[in-house]
C-alpha positions in Angstrom: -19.9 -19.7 1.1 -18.8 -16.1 1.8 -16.3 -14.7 -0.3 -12.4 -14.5 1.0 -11.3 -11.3 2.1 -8.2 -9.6 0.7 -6.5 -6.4 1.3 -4.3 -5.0 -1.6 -2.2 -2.4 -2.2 -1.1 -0.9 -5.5 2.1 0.5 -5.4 3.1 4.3 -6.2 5.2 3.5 -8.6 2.1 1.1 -10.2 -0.8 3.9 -10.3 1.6 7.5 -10.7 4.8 8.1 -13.1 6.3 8.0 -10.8 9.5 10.1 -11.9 7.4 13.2 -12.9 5.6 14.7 -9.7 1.9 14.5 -9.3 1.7 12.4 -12.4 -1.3 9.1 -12.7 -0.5 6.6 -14.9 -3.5 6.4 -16.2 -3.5 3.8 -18.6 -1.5 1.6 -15.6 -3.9 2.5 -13.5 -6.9 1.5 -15.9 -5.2 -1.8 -16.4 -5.2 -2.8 -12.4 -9.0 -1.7 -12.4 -10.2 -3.7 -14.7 -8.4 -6.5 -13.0 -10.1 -5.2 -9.2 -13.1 -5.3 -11.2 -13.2 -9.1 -12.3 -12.6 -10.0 -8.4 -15.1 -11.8 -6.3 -13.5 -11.2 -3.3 -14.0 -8.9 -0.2 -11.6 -6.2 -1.0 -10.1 -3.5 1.0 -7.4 -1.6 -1.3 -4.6 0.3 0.0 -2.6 2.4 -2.9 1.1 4.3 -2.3 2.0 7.8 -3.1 4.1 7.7 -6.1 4.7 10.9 -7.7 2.0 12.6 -5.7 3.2 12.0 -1.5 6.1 11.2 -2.1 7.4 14.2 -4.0 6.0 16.7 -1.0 6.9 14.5 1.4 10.9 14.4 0.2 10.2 18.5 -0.2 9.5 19.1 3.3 12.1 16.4 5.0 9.2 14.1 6.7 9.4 10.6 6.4 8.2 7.7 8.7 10.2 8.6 11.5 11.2 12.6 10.6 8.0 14.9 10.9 7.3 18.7 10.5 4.9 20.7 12.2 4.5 23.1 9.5 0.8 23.0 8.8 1.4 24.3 5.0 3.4 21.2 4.5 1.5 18.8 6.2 -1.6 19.9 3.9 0.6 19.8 1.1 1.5 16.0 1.5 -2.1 15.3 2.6 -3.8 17.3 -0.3 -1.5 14.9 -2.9 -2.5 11.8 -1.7 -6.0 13.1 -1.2 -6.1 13.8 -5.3 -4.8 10.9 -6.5 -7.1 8.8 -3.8 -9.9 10.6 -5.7 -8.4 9.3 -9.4 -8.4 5.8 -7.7 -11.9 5.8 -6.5 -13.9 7.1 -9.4 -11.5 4.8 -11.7 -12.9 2.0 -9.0 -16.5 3.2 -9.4 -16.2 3.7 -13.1 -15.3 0.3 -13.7 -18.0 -0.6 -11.1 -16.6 -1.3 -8.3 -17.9 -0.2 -5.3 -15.1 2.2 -4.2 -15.2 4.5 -1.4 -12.0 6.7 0.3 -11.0 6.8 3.6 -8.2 9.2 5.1 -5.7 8.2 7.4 -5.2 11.7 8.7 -8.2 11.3 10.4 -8.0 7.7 11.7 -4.5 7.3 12.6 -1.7 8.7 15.3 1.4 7.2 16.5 2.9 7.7 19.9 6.2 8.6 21.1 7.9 5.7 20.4 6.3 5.4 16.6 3.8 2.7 17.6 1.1 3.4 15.3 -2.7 3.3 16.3 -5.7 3.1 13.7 -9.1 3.0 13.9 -10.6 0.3 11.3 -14.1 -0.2 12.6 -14.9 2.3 9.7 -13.1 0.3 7.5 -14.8 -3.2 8.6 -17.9 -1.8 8.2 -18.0 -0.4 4.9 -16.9 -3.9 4.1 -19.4 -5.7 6.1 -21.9 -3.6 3.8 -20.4 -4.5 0.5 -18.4 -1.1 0.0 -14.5 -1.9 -1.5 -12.5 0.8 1.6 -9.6 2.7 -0.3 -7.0 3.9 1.7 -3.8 5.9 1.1 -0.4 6.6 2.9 -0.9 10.0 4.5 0.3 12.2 7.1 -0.2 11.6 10.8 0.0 13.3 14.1 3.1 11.7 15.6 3.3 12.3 19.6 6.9 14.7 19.8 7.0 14.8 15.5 4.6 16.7 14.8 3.1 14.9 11.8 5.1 12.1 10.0 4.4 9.4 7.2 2.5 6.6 7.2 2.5 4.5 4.8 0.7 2.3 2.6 2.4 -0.9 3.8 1.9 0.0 7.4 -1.8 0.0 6.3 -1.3 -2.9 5.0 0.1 -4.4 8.3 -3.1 -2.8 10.8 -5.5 -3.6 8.5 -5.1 -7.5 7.5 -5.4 -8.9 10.7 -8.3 -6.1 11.6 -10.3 -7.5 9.0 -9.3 -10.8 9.0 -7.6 -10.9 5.7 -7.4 -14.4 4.0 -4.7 -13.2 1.7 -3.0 -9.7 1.2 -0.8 -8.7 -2.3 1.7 -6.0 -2.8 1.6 -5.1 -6.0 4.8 -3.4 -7.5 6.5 -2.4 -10.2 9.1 -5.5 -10.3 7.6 -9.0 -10.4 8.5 -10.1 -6.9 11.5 -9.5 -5.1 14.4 -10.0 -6.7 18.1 -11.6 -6.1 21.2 -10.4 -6.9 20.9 -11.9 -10.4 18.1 -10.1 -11.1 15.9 -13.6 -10.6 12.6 -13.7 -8.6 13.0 -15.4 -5.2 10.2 -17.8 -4.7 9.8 -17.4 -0.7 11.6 -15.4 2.0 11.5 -16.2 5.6 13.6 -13.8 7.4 14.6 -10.7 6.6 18.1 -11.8 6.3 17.4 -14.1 3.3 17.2 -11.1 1.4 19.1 -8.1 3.3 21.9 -7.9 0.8 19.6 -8.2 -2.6 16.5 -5.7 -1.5 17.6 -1.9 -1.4 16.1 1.7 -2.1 14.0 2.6 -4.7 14.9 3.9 -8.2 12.4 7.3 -7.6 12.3 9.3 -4.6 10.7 7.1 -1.8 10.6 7.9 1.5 8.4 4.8 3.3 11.5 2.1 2.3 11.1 0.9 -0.6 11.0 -3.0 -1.4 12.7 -3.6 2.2 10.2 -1.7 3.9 7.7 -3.9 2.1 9.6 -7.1 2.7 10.2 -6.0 6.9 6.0 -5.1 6.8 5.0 -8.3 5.1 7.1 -10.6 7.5 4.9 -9.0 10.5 2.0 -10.8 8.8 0.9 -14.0 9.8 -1.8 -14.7 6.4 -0.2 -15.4 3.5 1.4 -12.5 1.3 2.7 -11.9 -2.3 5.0 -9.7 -3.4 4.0 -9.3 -7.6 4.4 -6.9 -10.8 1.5 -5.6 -12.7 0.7 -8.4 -15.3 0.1 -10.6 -12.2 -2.4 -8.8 -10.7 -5.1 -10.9 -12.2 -3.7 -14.2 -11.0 -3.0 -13.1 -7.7 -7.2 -11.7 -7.3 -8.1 -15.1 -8.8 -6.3 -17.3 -5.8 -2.7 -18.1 -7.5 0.4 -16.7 -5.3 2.6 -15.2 -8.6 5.6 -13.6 -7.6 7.4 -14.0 -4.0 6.0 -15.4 -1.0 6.6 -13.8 2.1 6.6 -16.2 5.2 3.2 -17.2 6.4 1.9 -17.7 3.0 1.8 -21.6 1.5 4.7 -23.3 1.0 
């Protein structure tokens, strides 16, 4: 029986400190490889920019929709999230893991209307040959923009259905997403369920925070979780901690 196949992104905010610019976590960041490590599955991870993108990103005023086409800035954004891709990977590999990065730069462009395009056959086939595919948000050429944002929950999005993803998992700093009183909500549906609870991030973010992950999730059709750190484990081994975003089990 071939294993199941499950893409997962590691927040930012999970892997960075994310208040003190270009910043790993490292001993968060050791904790969530040692849980990668223990998986069976067919992996493809996907990690955020945290202190590292984000910070450049918010410096030079490009987001997912507002680009620049100053080159210096572009490579400044891109040469962050290429340095903490490279702490990510050999933390993968030291743990054993058979980690190996890929850049969006180079395998992504939207077009004028912010459609994004992404070549994955790279991606399928270092899975297809037992490698895990690590990915990273990352400047793209953006037709009229110049370069703009994409990020890791946009990833998330192209890749699940490319490589026909049993499960994916967002994992975040909180432990789910949260209602007004602070509680976990168990599944959300529509985006309206949540509208009013679900806002910016704490830290500079410029890719939406939790709703941009909640609006990205509800594209899906597999099912998705939404879960903190200390879940991480239970979500690799099959559970569904945290919130469920439609088209996961009821």
């Amino acid at each position: 029986m071939s294993p199941e196949t499950v893409v997962l992104k590691l927040g930012g905010s999970v892997v960075t400190e994310k208040d003190r610019p270009e910043t790993v976590d490292t001993a968060a960041l050791q904790r969530a490889v040692a849980a990668v490590a223990e998986s069976d599955a067919a992996l493809v991870v996907v990690h955020g920019g945290g202190s590292f993108g984000h910070h450049h990103a918010d410096e030079h005023g490009v987001s997912t929709t507002t680009g620049t086409r100053d080159p210096e800035g572009a490579l400044a954004i891109h040469d962050a999230m290429v340095e903490l891709n490279r702490a990510v990977v050999e933390a993968l590999q030291a743990a054993g893991v058979a980690a190996l990065p890929v850049q969006p730069l180079s395998a992504a462009a939207r077009d004028e209307g912010g459609a994004l395009s992404l070549a994955t056959e790279p991606v399928e086939r270092l899975l297809d040959e037992g490698f895990v595919p690590v990915l990273h948000g990352d400047v793209i050429a953006h037709e009229g923009e110049g370069v703009t944002v994409l990020s890791g929950d946009e990833l998330v999005v192209a890749l699940a259905p490319a490589v026909d993803a049993d499960r994916v998992g967002l994992c975040s700093t909180v432990p789910g997403v949260l209602d007004d009183a602070g509680s976990v909500v168990d599944r959300v549906d529509a985006f309206a369920d949540v509208a009013d609870a679900v806002g910016d991030s704490d830290a500079t973010d410029v890719t939406g925070g939790m709703a941009g992950k909640v609006r990205a999730l509800l594209a899906l059709g597999v099912p998705a979780q939404i879960f903190g750190p200390d879940a991480l484990g239970a979500f690799l081994a099959g559970e569904a901690p945290g919130t469920t975003i439609a088209g996961g089990p009821e």
